[in-house]
KEVEX-619430 format. One record per residue (C-alpha): residue number from 1; residue in one letter; x, y, z. Coordinates in steps of 0.05 Angstrom, whole numbers, always signed. Each point is the difference from the previous one (the first is absolute). Last residue first. Example, Ala and Ser with C-alpha at 12.3 -4.5 7.8 and 13.67 -1.06 7.14 Angstrom:
2
[rec 2, S, [+273, -21, +143]],
[rec 1, A, [-27, -69, +13]],
***
This chain:
168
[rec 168, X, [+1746, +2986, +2838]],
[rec 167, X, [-43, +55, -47]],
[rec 166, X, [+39, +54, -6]],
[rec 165, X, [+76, -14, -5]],
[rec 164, X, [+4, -78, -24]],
[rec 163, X, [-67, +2, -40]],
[rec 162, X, [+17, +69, -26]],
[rec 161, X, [+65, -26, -18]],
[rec 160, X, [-22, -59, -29]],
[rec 159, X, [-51, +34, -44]],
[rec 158, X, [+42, +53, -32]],
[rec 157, X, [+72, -49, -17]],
[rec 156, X, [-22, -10, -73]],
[rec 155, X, [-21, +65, -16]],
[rec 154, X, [-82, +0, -12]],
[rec 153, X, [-43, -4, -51]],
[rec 152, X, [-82, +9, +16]],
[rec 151, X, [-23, -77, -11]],
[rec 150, X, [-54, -5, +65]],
[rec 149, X, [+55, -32, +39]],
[rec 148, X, [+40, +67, +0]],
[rec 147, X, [-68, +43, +8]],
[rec 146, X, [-8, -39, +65]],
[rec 145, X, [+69, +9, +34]],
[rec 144, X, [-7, +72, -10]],
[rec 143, X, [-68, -1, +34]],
[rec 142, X, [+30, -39, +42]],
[rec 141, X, [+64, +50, +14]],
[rec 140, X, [-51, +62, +3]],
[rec 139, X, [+6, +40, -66]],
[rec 138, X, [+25, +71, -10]],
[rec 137, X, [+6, +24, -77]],
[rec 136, X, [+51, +7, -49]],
[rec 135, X, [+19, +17, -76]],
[rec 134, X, [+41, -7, -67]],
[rec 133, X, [+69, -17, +49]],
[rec 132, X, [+69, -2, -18]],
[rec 131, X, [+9, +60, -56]],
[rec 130, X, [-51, +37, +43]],
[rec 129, X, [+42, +11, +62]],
[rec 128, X, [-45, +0, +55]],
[rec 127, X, [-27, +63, +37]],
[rec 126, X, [-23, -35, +64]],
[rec 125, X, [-68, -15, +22]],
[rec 124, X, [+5, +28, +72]],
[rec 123, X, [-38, -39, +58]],
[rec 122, X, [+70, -8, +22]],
[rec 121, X, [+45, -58, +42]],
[rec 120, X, [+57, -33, -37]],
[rec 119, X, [+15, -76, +3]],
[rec 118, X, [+53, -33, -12]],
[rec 117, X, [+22, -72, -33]],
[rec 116, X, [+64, -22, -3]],
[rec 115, X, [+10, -59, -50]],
[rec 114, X, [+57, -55, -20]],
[rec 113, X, [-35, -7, -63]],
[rec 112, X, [-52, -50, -39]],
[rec 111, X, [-54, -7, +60]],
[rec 110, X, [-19, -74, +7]],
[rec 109, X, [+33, +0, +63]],
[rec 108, X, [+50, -29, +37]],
[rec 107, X, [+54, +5, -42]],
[rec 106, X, [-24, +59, -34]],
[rec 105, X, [+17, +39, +61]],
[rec 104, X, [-54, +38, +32]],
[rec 103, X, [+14, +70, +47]],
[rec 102, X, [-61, +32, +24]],
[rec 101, X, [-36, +63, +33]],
[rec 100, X, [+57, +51, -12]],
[rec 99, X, [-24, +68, +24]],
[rec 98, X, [-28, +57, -27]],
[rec 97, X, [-31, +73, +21]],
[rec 96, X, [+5, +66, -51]],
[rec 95, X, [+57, +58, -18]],
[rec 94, X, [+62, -39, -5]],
[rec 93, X, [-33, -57, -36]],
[rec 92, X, [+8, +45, -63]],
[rec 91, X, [-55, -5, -41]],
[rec 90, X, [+3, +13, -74]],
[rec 89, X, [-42, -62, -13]],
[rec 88, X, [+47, -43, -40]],
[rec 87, X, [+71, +27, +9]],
[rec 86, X, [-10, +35, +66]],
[rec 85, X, [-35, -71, +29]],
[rec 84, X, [+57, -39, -39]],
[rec 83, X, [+61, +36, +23]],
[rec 82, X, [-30, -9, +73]],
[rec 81, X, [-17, -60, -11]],
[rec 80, X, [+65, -21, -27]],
[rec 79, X, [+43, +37, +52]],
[rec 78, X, [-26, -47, +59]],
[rec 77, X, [+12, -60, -45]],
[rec 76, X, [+70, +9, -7]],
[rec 75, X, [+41, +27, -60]],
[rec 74, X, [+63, -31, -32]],
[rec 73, X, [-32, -39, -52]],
[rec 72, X, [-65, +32, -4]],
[rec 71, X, [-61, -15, +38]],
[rec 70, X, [-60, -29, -49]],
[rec 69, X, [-61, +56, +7]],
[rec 68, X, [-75, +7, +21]],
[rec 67, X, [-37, +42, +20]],
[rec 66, X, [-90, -8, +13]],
[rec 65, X, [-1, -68, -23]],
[rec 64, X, [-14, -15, -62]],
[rec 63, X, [-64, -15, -49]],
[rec 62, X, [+24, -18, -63]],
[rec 61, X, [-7, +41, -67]],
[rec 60, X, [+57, -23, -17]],
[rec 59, X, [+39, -63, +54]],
[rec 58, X, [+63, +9, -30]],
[rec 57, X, [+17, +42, -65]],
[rec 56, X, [-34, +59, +22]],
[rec 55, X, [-37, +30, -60]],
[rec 54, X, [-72, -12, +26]],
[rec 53, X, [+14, +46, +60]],
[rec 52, X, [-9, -38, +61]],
[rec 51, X, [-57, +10, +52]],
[rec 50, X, [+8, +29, +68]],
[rec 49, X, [-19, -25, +70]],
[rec 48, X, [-16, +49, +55]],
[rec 47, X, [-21, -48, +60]],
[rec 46, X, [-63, +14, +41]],
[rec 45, X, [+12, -11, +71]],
[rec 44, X, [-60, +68, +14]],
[rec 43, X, [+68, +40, +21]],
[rec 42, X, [+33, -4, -65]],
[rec 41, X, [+56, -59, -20]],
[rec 40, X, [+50, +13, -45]],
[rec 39, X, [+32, -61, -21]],
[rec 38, X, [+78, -23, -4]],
[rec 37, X, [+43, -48, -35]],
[rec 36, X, [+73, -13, -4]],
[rec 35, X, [+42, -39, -38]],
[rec 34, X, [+60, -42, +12]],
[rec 33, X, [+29, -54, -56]],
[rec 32, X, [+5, -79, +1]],
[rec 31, X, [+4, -28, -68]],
[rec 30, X, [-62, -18, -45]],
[rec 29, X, [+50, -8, -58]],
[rec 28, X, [-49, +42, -48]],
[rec 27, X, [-14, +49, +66]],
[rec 26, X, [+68, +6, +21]],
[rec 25, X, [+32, +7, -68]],
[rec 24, X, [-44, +57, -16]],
[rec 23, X, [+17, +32, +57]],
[rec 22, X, [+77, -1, -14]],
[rec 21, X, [+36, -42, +53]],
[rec 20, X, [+56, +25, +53]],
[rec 19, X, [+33, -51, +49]],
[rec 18, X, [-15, -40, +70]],
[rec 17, X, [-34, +51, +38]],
[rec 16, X, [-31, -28, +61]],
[rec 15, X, [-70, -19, +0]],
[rec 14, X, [+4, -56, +44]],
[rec 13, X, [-15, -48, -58]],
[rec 12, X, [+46, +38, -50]],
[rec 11, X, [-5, +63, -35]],
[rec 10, X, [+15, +36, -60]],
[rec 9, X, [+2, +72, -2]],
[rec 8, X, [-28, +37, -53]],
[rec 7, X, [+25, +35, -55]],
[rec 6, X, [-53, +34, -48]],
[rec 5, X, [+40, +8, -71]],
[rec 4, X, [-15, +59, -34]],
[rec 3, X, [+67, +21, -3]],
[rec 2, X, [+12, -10, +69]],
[rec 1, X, [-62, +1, +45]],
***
């Protein structure tokens, strides 16, 4: 960030850098970006999936995945997660189990990012910043999946992934 101003990189098909966008120019232009997502998952499968805070100006009061983040001009995904897990649920990756379980461009899916997606092993609830998330709980991916359909608001790219990572 630069005076307030979130850089990201922009992308093209093959998800090589191509230039430098601001994020909200990304999303209002729909322009290819890099994110990454990730879930903690506890020993019983059940996935720890937070709720938004009602002042978040995308997706309030949403249900979201467990970390999330938009990589930084300049940084690579690996880095991102591990900024965003510290940042948003003051865990560093360091000290726990992960791995990368998918990569989805938006090219050949209906996701809206070039996207990695990990996964980090604990039966832990973590201690989540508040400012981003109002609350928590573990929930199996169908019974996830279920409360979505059923009308409980969730972040646009939530269902697909844990279609595409859980369920396929």
């Amino acid at each position: 960030m630069t005076g307030g101003t979130e850089w990201l990189d922009l992308v093209n098909g093959h998800d090589e850098v191509v230039g430098r966008v601001t994020r909200e120019e990304a999303w209002a232009r729909r322009l290819p970006v890099r994110v990454i997502n990730a879930f903690l998952v506890n020993s019983c499968g059940e996935l720890w999936i937070p709720r938004r805070t009602a002042h978040k100006a995308m997706f309030p009061d949403c249900l979201d995945m467990s970390v999330g983040g938009h990589v930084a001009s300049g940084e690579d995904y690996l880095a991102c997660f591990k900024r965003e897990t510290r940042e948003e649920l003051n865990l560093n990756v360091d000290d726990v189990p992960w791995w990368e379980i998918a990569y989805f461009s938006p090219f050949d899916t209906p996701l809206s990012a070039f996207m990695r997606v990990y996964e980090i092993r604990t039966d832990e609830a973590p201690d989540f910043k508040r400012d981003d998330f109002s609350g928590a709980c573990w929930r199996s991916p169908r019974q996830l999946l279920h409360n979505i359909a059923a009308g409980d608001p969730a972040k646009g790219d939530l269902a697909e992934l844990i279609r595409r990572c859980y369920l396929s």
